[in-house]
N, C-alpha and C positions, 0 to 999 in steps of 0.2 A: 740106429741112425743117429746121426750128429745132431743136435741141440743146436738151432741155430741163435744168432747172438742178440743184444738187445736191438742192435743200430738197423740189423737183418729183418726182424718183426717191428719195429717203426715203420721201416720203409714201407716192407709189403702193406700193411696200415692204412697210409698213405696213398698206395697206390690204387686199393679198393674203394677209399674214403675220396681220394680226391687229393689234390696237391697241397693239402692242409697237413702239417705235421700233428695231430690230435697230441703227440705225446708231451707238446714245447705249453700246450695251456694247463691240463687235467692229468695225473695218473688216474687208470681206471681200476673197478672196485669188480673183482670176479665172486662171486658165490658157488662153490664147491659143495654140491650138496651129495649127502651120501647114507647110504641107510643099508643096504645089504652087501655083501661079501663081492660082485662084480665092478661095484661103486667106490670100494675102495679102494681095491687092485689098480682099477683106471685115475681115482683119486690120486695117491700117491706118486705117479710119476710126473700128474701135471702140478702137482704143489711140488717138488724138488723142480721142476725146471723154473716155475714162478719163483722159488725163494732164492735158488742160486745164478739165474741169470737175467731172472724179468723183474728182479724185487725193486728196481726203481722206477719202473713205468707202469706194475700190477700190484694191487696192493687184493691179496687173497682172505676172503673169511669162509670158513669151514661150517655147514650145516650139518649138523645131524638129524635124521627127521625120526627116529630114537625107535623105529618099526624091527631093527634087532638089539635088545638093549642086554642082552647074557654076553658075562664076558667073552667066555668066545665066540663068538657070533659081533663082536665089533670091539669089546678094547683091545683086545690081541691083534688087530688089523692095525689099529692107531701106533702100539707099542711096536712091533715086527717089520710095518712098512713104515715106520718113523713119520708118520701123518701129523701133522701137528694138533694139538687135542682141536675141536671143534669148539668154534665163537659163540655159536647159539645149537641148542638140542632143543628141536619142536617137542621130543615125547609123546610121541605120537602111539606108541604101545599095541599089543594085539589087535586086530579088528579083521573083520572082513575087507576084500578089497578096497572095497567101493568106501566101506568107512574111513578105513588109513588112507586114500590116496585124496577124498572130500576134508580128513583133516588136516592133509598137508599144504595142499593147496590153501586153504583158511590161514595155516598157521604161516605159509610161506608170504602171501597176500599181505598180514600184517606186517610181518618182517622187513619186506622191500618199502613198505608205507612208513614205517617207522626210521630206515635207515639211510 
């Protein structure tokens, strides 16, 4: 499907938001976070549509929350689907569920607080 264009996602925007153009005061800041093999398949096509048609109204930073940190199991996704490397890597490493997803939350919690 066609990639609609910047003036196209303004509007619509606009017309969810209310007859305010959001995009004439603020570019807005997307966090792309991604950690497993599903996350970056779907990652990559929304950063190619951010870079080459939203990059002046979306300004993208890339998380890794670092739960597959073997090359293949994630640089080869970044390298393959031209991902741009990631802004921040939580490191979040093995764990059980419930471990990895309490310390991303944590690390993501500081992230947003910080940025």
């Amino acid at each position: 499907s066609k990639i609609p264009d910047s003036s196209t996602f303004s509007s619509k925007v606009s017309t969810i938001f209310g007859a305010v153009n959001l995009f004439a005061h603020v570019p807005f800041t997307i966090f792309t976070i991604v950690g497993a093999r599903p996350q970056f398949i779907k990652a990559a096509a929304v950063s190619r549509a951010i870079r080459t048609v939203y990059s002046s109204d979306l300004t993208e930073f890339i998380v890794h929350t670092g739960q597959h940190y073997d090359t293949d199991m994630s640089d080869v996704f970044f390298e393959e689907l031209e991902i741009p490397k990631p802004a921040f890597h939580l490191h979040v490493g093995s764990a059980s569920h419930g471990a990895q997803t309490a310390s991303m939350m944590t690390a993501l919690e500081t992230l947003f607080l910080n940025e």
